[in-house]
C-alpha positions, 0 to 999 in steps of 0.5 A: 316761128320755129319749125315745128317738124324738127323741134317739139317741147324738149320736155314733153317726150312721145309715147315711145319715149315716156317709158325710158331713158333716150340719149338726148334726153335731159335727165335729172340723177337725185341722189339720197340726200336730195341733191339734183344734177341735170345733164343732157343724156349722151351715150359717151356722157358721165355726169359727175357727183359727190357720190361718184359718176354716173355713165349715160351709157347706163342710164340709157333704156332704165325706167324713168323713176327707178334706181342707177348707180354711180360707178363707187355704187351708190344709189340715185333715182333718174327722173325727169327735171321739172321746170323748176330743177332747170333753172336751178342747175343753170350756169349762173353769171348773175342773180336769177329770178327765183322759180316763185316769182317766173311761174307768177310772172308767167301766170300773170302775163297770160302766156300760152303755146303761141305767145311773143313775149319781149324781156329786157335784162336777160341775165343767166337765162333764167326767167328767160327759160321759163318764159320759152318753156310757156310760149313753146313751141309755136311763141318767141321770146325776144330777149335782150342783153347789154353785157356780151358776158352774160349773153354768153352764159345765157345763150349756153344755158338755153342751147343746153336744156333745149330752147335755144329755138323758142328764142331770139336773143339781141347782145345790144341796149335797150336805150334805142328801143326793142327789136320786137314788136306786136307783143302780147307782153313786155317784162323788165328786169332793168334797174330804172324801168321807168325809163323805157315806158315809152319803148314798151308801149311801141312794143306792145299790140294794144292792150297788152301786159307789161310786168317788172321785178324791182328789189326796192321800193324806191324803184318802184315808186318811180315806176307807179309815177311813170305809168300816168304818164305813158297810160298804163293802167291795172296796176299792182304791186305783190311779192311772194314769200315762200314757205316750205313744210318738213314733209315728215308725217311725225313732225310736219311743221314749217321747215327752219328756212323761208324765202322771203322778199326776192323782189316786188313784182309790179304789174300793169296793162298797157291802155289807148293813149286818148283815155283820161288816166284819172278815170282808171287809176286804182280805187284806194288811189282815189281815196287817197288823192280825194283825202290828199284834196280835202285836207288841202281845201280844209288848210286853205280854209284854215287860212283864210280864217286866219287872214280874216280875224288878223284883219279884225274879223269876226273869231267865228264865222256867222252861223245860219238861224233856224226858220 
C-alpha cells in the first residue's frame, strides 16, 4: 500500500493550493481553438504550442481558470486536466482504451479508494491511468506487460502524470499466471482472454468481477463459451457509442463526427466452482437452449415417423376418441 504521508491523489490539490498554480502541479494550457496540452508545471518549464511557448515561470501563482500568454502573445486559459485530458495527451505506443469505455470499465468493476484491481495487457497505460486514479490513494493496480517497449512507455506516462505509486508493474507474460491476488477485480485486454480463465479466478477473492475489451465477436464468442467451464456467471456484453452535440445555442445538432464501435465490452463475476452453471446462465439463454431442445425432439420425432410409414405404418398416428 502507498505511503499515504508522502503521496495524496495527484489531482486532488489542498485548500491552499485550489486557488492557484504551484510548481509541480499538472496543468493543462487550452488554447482558442481547443487544443489541450498538459504538462507537469516546473519553475524552469516551457510547454511548447502551435501558438507559441508558454513558460511555467509565468503560470506559477495565476488562478486556476484565467488567461496566460505564450510568449509570440497569444491567448490560452490554465486549467486543471481532467481525467479524460490525461489520457488523451499519454505518449501513446499502442491503441488505448478510449476514455468511454474506462469510466464504464471502471463503473462496472465497482472500484473505489482501496480496490486492488489486476490488468493484463498494459499498453500505453491508458486504462491503466484511469484504473490508479479510482483505486488511489489506498488501492493498487497490478498490471502486467510482455513487451519491455511498451512497459517503457507505460511506466514513463505513469510516473508523469502522478500514479507511478498506485501501481505495481510486471514486464513478463501471463501464460504462468498473475503476480497478484485477492483481487477485487481482474481486466483483460489480451487477444485470446479465454485462455487465461483459469489464472483469473486464482487471482480473484470469491466473487469478484472480471471484465475484457474485445474488438470482434468472434473473440467474444469464445469468451461467452469459456465462462461455463471456469464458473463464471452475470454475464453481458455492451458497447458504448459516443455522440457529441455542437454546443451552439443557434445550431445545436449532433456534431458531424461519432464514436462508434471501439470494442465489446463483456463483463461477467466469478462464482463457487461447486455451483450448477446451468442454473445461472442468463434467462434469454435458457430460452434459447430450451427452443434449441424442442426443435431437436420435434426432428427426432419427425423421424421416427418417417421410419414407421417406410416400414408400412399407419401415415397418421392414431388419435385418441372422446369419452
Amino acid at each position: 500500500m502507498p505511503d499515504q504521508s508522502e503521496f495524496s491523489h495527484p489531482f486532488s490539490p489542498t485548500d491552499g493550493e485550489r486557488q492557484r498554480v504551484q510548481a509541480g502541479d499538472l496543468a493543462m494550457i487550452f488554447t482558442s481553438d481547443y487544443k489541450r496540452f498538459v504538462a507537469r508545471i516546473h519553475p524552469e518549464g516551457v510547454t511548447h504550442t502551435h501558438l507559441g511557448a508558454f513558460r511555467h515561470a509565468d503560470l506559477i501563482g495565476a488562478t486556476w481558470g484565467s488567461t496566460v500568454k505564450s510568449q509570440i502573445g497569444y491567448d490560452a486559459l490554465v486549467l486543471q486536466p481532467s481525467l479524460t485530458d490525461i489520457m488523451k495527451s499519454l505518449k501513446r505506443s499502442t491503441q488505448i482504451i478510449y476514455p468511454k469505455d474506462a469510466a464504464y470499465i471502471v463503473h462496472r468493476l465497482s472500484l473505489r479508494a482501496g480496490s486492488r484491481v489486476v490488468e493484463a495487457g498494459t499498453g500505453s497505460g491508458g486504462l491503466t491511468t484511469a484504473l490508479a486514479w479510482a483505486v488511489a490513494p489506498s488501492g493498487m493496480v497490478f498490471t502486467h506487460e510482455a513487451r519491455e517497449d511498451i512497459y517503457q512507455v507505460a511506466r514513463e506516462n505513469l510516473a508523469r502524470v502522478g500514479l507511478s505509486p498506485f501501481v505495481k508493474m510486471f514486464l513478463c507474460d501471463i501464460e504462468e499466471g498473475f503476480r497478484a491476488e485477492d483481487a477485487d477485480a481482474v481486466f483483460l485486454d489480451v487477444r485470446e482472454p479465454w485462455r487465461y480463465l483459469a489464472h483469473v479466478r486464482r487471482a480473484l477473492r470469491p466473487g469478484g468481477f472480471f471484465a475484457s475489451l474485445l474488438p470482434t465477436a468472434n473473440q467474444v464468442i469464445e469468451l461467452l463459451r469459456a465462462f461455463d467451464e471456469h464458473h463464471f456467471a452475470d454475464v453481458s456484453v455492451e458497447e458504448l457509442i459516443l455522440r457529441s452535440y455542437k454546443p451552439t445555442p443557434e445550431r445545436f445538432r449532433p456534431d458531424d463526427n461519432l464514436i462508434g464501435h471501439t470494442g465489446y465490452l463483456v463483463f461477467a463475476r466469478c462464482i463457487d466452482l461447486g455451483e450448477d452453471m446451468a442454473r445461472w446462465r442468463q434467462p434469454e439463454r435458457q430460452r434459447y437452449e430450451a427452443r434449441l431442445q424442442t426443435q431437436a425432439e420435434l426432428e427426432a420425432e419427425a423421424r421416427r415417423r418417417a421410419a414407421e410409414v417406410a416400414a408400412g405404418g399407419k401415415k397418421y398416428p392414431k388419435l385418441p376418441l372422446p369419452g
